[in-house]
N, CA, C and O atoms as a CHARMM CRD file, in Angstrom:
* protein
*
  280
    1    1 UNK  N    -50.29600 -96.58100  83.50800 PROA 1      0.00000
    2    1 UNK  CA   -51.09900 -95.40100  83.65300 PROA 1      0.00000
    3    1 UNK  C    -50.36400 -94.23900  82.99100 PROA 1      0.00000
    4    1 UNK  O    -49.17100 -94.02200  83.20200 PROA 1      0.00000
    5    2 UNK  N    -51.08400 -93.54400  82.22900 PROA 2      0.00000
    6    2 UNK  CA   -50.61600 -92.06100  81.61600 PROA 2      0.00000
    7    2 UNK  C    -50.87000 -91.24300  82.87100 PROA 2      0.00000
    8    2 UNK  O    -51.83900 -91.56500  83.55800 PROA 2      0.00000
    9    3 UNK  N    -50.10000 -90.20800  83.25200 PROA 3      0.00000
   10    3 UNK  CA   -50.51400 -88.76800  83.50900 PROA 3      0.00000
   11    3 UNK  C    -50.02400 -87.53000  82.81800 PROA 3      0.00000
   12    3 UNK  O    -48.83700 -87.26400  82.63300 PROA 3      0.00000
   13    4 UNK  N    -50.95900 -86.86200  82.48700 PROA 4      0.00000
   14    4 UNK  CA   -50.77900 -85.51800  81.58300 PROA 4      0.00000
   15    4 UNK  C    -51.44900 -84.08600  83.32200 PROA 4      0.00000
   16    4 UNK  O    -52.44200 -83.82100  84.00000 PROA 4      0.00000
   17    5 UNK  N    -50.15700 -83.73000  83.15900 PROA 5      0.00000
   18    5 UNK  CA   -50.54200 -82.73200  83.82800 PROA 5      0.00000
   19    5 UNK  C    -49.90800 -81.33500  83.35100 PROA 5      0.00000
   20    5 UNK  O    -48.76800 -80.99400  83.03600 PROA 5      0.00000
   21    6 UNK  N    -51.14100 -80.67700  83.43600 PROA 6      0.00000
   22    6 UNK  CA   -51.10300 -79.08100  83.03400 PROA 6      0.00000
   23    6 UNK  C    -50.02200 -78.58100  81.96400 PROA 6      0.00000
   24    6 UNK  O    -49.43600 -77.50000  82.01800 PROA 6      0.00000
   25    7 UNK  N    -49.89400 -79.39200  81.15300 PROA 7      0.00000
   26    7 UNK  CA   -49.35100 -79.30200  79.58400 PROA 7      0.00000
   27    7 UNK  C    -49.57000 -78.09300  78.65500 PROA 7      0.00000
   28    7 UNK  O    -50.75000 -77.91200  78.35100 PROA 7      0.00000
   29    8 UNK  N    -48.97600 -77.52000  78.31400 PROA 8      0.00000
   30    8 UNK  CA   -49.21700 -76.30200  77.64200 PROA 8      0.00000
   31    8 UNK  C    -48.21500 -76.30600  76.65400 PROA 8      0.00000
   32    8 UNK  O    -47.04400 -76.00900  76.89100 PROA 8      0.00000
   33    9 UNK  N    -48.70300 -76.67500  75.41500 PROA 9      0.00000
   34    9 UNK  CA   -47.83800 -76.22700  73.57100 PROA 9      0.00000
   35    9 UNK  C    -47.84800 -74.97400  73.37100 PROA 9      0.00000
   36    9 UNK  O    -48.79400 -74.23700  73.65000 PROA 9      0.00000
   37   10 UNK  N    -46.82500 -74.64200  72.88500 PROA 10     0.00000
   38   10 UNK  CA   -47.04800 -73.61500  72.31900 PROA 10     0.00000
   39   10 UNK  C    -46.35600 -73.50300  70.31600 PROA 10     0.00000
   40   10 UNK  O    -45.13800 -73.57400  70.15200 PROA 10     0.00000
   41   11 UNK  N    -47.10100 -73.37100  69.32000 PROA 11     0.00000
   42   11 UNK  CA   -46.72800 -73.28400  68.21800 PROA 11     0.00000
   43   11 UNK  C    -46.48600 -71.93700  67.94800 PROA 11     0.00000
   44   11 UNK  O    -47.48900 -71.25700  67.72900 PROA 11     0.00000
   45   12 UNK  N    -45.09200 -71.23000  67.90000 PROA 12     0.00000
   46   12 UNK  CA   -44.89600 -69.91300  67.72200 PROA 12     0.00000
   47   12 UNK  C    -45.64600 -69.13200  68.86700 PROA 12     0.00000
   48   12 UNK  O    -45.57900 -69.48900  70.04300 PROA 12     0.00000
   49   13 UNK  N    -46.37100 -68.02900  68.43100 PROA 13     0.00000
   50   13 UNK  CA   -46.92800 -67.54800  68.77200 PROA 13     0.00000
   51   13 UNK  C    -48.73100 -68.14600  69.75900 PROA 13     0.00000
   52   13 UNK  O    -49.45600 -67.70100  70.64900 PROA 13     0.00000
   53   14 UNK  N    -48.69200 -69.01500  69.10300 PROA 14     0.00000
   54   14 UNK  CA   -50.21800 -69.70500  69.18300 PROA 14     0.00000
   55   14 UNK  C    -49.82700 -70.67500  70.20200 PROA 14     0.00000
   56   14 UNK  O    -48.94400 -71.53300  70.22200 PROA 14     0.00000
   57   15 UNK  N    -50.80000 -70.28100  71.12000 PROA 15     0.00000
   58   15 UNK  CA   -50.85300 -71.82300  72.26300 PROA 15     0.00000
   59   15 UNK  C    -52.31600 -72.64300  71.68800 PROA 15     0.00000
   60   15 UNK  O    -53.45800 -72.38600  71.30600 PROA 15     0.00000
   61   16 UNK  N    -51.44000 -73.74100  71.91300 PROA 16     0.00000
   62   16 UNK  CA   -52.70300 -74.94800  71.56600 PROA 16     0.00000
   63   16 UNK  C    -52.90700 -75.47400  72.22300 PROA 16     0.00000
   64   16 UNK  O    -54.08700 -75.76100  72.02100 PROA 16     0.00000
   65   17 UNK  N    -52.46700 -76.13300  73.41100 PROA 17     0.00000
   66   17 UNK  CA   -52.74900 -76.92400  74.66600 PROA 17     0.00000
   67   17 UNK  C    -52.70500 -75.84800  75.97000 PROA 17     0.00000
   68   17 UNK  O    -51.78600 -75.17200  76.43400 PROA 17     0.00000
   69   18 UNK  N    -53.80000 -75.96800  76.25900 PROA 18     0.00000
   70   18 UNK  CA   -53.55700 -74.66600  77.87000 PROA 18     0.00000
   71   18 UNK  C    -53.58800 -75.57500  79.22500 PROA 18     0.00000
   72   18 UNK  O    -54.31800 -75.24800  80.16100 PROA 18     0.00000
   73   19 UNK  N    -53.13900 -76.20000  79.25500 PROA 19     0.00000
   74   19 UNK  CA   -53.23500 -76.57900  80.75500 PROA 19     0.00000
   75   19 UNK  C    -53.93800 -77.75200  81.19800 PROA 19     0.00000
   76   19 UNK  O    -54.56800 -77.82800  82.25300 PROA 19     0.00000
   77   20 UNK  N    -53.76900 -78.88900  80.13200 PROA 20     0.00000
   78   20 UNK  CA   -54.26000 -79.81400  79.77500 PROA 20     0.00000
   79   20 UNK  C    -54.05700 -80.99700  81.21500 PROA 20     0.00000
   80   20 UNK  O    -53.17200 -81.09600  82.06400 PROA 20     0.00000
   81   21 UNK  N    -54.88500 -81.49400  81.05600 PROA 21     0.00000
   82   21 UNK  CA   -54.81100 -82.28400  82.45900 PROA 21     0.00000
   83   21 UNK  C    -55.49000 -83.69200  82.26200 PROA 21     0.00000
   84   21 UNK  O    -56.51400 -83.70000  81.57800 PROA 21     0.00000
   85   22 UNK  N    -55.04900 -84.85500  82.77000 PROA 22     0.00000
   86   22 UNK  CA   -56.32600 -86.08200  82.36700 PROA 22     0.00000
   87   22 UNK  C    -55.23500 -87.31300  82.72600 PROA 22     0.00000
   88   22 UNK  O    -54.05700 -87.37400  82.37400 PROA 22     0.00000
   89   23 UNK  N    -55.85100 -88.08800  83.38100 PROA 23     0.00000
   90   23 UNK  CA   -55.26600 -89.66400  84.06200 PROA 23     0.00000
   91   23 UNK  C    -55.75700 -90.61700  82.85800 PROA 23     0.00000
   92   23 UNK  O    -56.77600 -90.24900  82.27400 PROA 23     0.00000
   93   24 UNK  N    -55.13800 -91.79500  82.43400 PROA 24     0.00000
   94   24 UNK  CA   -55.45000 -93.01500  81.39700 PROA 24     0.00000
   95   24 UNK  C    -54.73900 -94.42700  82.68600 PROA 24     0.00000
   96   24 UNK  O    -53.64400 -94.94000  82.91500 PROA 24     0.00000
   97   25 UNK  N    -56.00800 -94.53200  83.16200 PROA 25     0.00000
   98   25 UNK  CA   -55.70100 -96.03900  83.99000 PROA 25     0.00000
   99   25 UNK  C    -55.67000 -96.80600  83.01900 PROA 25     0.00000
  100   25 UNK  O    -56.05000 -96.73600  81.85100 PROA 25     0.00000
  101   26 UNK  N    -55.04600 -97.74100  83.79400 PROA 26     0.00000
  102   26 UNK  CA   -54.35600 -98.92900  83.17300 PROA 26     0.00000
  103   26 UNK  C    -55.02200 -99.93700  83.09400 PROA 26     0.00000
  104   26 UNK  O    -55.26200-100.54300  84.13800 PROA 26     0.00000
  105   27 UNK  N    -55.50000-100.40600  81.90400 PROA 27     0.00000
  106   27 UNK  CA   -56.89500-101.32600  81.80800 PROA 27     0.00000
  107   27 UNK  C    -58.34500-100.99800  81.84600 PROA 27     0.00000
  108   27 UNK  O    -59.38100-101.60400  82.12200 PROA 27     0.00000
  109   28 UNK  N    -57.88300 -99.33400  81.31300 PROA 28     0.00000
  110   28 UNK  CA   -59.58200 -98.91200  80.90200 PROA 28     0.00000
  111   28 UNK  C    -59.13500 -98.23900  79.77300 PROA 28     0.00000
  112   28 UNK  O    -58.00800 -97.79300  79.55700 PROA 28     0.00000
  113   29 UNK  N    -60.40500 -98.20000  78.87900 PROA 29     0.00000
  114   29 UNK  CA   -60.68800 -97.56100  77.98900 PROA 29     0.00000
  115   29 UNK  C    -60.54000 -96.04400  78.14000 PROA 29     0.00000
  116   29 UNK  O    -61.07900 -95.62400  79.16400 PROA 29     0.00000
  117   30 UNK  N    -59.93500 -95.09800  77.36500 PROA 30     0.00000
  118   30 UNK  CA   -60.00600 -93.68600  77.14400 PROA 30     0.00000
  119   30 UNK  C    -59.68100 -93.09600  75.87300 PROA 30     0.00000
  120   30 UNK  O    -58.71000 -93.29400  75.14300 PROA 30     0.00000
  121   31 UNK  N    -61.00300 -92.08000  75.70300 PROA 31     0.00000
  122   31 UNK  CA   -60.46100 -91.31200  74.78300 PROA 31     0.00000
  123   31 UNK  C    -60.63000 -89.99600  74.36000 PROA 31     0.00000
  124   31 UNK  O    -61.63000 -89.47000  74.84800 PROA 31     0.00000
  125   32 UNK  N    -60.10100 -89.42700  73.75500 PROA 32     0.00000
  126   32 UNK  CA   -60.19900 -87.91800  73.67700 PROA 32     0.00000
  127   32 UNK  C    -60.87700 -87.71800  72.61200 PROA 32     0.00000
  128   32 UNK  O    -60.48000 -88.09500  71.51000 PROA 32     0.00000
  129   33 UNK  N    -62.06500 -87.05500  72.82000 PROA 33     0.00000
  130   33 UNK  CA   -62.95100 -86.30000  71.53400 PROA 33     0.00000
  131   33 UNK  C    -63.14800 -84.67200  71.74500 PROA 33     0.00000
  132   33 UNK  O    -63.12000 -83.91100  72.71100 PROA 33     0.00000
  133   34 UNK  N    -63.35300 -84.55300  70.38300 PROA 34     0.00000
  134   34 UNK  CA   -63.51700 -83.02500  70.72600 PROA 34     0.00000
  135   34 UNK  C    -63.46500 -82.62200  68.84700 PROA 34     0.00000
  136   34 UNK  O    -63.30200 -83.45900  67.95900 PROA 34     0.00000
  137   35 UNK  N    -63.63500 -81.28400  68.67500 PROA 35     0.00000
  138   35 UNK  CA   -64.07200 -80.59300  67.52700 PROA 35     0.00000
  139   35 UNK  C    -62.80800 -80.64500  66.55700 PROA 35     0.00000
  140   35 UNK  O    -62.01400 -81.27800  67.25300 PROA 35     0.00000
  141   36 UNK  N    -62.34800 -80.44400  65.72500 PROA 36     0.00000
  142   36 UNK  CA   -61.37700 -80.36600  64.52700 PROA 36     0.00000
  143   36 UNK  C    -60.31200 -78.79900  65.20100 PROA 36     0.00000
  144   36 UNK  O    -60.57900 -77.61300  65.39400 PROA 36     0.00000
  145   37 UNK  N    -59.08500 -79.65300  65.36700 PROA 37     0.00000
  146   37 UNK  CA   -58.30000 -78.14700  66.01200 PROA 37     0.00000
  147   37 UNK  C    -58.04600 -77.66400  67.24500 PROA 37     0.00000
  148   37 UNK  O    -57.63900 -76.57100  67.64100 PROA 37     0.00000
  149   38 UNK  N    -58.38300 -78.75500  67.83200 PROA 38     0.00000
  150   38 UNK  CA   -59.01800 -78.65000  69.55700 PROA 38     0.00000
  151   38 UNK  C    -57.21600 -79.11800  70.33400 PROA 38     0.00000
  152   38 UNK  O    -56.86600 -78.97700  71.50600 PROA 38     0.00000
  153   39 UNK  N    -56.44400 -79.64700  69.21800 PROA 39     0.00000
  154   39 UNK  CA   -55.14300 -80.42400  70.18700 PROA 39     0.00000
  155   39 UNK  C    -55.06900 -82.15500  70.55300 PROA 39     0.00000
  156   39 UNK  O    -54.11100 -82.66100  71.13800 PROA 39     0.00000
  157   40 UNK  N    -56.46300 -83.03600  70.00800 PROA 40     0.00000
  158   40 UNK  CA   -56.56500 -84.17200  70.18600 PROA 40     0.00000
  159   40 UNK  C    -55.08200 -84.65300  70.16500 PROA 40     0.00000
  160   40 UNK  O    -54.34400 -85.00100  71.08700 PROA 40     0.00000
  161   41 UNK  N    -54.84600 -84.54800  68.59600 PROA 41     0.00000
  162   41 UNK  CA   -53.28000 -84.98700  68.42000 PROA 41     0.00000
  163   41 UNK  C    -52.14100 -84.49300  68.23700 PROA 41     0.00000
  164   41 UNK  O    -51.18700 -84.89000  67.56800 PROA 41     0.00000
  165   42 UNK  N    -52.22700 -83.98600  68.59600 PROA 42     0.00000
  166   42 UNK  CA   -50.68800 -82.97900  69.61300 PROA 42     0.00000
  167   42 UNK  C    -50.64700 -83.27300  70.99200 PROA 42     0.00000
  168   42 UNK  O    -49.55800 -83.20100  71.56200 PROA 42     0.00000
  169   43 UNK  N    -52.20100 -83.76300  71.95400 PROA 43     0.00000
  170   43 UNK  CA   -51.52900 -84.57000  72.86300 PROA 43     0.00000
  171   43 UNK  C    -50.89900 -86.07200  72.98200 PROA 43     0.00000
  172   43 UNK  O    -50.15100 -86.61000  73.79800 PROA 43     0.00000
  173   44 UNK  N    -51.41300 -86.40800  72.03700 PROA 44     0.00000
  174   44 UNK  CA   -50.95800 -87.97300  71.60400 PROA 44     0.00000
  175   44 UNK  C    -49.48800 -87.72700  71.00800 PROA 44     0.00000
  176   44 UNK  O    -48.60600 -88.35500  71.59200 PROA 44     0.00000
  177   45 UNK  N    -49.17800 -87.10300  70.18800 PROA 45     0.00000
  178   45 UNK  CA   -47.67800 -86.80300  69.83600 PROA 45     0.00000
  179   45 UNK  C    -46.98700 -86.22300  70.72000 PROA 45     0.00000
  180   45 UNK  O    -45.77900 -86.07000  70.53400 PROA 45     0.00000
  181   46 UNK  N    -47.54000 -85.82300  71.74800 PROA 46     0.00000
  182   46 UNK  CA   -46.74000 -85.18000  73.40300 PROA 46     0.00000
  183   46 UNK  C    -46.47300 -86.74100  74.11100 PROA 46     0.00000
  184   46 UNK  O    -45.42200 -87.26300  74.48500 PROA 46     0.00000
  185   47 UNK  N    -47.59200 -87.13800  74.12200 PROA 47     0.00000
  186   47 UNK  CA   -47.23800 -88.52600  75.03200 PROA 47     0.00000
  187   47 UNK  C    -46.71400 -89.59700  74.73000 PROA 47     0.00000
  188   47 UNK  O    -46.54800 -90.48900  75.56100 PROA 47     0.00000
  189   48 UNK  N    -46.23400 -89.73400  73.02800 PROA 48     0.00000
  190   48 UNK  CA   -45.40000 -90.20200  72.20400 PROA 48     0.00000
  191   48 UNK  C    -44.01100 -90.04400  72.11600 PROA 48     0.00000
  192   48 UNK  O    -43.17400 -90.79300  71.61100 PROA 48     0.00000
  193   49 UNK  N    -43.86400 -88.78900  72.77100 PROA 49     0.00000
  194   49 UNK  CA   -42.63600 -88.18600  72.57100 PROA 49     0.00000
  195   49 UNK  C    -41.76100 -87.95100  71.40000 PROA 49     0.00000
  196   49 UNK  O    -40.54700 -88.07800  71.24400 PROA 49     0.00000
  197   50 UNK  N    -43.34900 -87.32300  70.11500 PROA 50     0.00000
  198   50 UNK  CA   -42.95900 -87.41100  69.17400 PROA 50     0.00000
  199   50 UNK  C    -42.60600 -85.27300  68.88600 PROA 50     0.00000
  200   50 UNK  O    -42.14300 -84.57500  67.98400 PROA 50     0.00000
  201   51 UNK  N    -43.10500 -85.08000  70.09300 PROA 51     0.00000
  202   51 UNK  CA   -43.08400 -83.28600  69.95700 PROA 51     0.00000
  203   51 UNK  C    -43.04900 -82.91800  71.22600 PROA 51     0.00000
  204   51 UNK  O    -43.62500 -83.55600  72.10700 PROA 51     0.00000
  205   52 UNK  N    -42.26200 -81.68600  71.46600 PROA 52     0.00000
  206   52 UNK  CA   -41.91000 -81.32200  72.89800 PROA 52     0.00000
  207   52 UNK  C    -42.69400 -80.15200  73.21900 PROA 52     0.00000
  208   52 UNK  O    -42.97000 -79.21900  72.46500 PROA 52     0.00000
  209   53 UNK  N    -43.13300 -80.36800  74.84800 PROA 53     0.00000
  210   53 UNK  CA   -44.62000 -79.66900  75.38900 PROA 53     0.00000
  211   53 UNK  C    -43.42100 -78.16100  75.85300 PROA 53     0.00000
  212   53 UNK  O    -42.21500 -78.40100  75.91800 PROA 53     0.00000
  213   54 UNK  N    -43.92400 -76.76700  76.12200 PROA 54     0.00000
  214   54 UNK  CA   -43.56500 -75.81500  76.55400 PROA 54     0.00000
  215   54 UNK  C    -43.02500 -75.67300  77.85500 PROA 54     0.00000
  216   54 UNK  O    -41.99100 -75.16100  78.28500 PROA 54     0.00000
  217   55 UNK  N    -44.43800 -76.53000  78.61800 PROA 55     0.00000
  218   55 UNK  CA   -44.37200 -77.15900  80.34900 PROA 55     0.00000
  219   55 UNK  C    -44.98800 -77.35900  80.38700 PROA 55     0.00000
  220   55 UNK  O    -45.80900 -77.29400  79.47100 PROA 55     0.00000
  221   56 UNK  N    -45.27300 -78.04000  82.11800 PROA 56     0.00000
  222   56 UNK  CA   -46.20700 -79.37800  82.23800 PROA 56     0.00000
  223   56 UNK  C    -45.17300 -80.55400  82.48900 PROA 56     0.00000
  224   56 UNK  O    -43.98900 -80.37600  82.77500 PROA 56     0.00000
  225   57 UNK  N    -45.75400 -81.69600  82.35000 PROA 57     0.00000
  226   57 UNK  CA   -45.25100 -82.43000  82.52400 PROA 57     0.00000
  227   57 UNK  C    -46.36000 -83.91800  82.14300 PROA 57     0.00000
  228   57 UNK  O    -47.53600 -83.96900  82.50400 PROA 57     0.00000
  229   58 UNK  N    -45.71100 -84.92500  81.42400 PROA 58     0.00000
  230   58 UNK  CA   -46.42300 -86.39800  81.04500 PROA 58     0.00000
  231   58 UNK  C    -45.66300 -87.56800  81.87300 PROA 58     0.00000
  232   58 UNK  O    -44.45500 -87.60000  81.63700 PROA 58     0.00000
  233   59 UNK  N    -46.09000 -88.44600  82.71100 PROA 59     0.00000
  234   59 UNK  CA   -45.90400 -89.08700  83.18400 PROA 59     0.00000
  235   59 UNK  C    -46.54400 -90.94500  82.63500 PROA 59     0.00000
  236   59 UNK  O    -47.65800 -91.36200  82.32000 PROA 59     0.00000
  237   60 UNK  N    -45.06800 -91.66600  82.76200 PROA 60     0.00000
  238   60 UNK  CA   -45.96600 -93.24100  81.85700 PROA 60     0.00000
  239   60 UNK  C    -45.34700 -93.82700  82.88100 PROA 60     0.00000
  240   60 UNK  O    -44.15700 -93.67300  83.15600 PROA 60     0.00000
  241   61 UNK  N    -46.38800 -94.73600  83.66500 PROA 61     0.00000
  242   61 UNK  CA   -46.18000 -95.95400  84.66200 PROA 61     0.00000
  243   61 UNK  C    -45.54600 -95.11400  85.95500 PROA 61     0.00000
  244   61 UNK  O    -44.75200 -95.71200  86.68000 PROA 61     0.00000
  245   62 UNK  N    -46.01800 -93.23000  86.35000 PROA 62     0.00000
  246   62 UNK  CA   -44.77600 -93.00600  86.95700 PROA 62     0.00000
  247   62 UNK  C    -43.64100 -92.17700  86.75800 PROA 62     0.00000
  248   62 UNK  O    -43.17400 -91.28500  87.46600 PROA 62     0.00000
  249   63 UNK  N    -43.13600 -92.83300  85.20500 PROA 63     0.00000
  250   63 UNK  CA   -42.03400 -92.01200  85.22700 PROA 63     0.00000
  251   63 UNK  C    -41.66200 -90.68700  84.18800 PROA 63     0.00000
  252   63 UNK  O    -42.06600 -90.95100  83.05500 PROA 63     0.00000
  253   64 UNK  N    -41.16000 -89.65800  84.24600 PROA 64     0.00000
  254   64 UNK  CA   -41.66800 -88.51400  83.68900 PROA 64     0.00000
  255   64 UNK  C    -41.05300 -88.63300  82.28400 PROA 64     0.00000
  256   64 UNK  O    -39.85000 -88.87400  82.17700 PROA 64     0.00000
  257   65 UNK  N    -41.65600 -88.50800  81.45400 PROA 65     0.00000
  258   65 UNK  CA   -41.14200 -87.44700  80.32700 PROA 65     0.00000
  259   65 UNK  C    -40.68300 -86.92800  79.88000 PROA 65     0.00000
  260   65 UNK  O    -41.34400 -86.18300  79.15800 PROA 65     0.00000
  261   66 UNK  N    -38.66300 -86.71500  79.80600 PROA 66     0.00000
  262   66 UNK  CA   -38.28900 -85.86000  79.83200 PROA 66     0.00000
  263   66 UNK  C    -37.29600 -85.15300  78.10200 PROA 66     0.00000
  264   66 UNK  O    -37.05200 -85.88100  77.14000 PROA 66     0.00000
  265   67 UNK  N    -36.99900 -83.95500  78.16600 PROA 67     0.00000
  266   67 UNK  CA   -36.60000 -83.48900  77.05100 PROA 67     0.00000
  267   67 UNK  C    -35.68600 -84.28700  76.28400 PROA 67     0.00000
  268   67 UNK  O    -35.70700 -84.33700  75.05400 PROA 67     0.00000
  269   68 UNK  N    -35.17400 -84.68600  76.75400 PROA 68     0.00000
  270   68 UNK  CA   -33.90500 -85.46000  76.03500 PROA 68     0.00000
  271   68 UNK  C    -34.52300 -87.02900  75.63100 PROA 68     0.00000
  272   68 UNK  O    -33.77900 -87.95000  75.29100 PROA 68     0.00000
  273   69 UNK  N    -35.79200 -87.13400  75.71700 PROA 69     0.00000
  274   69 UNK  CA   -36.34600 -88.60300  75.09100 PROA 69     0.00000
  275   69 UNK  C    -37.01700 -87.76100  73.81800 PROA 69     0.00000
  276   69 UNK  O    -37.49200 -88.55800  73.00900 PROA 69     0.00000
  277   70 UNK  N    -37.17700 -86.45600  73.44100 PROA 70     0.00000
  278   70 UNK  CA   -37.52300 -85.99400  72.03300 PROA 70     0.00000
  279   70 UNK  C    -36.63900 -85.78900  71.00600 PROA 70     0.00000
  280   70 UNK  O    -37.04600 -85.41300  69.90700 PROA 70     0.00000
């Protein structure tokens, strides 16, 4: 199971994720749609731990997320 709770990017000046929130059970289908610019994938590169969130916090199976895995 993913948990994304209340995640907030910030690029410079510009926030792109405000407070992002959303569960991915384990053995279902999910996915994120939305308009061009919206943060689709900047949360996927958050939960990748391919880019580091402002605060908040991502949780996998449980266990958190933390700075030093970026």
């Amino acid at each position: 199971m993913i948990e994304v709770k209340n995640v907030i990017k910030k690029f410079g000046r510009k926030t792109v994720l405000k407070g992002v929130n959303f569960t991915a059970e384990k053995g279902k289908i999910t996915c994120l749609i939305g308009i061009n610019g919206v943060g689709k994938t900047t949360v996927m590169k958050a939960i990748m731990a391919l880019t580091p969130i402002n605060s908040g916090e991502i949780l996998i199976n449980g266990e958190k997320i933390h700075k030093g895995s970026y």
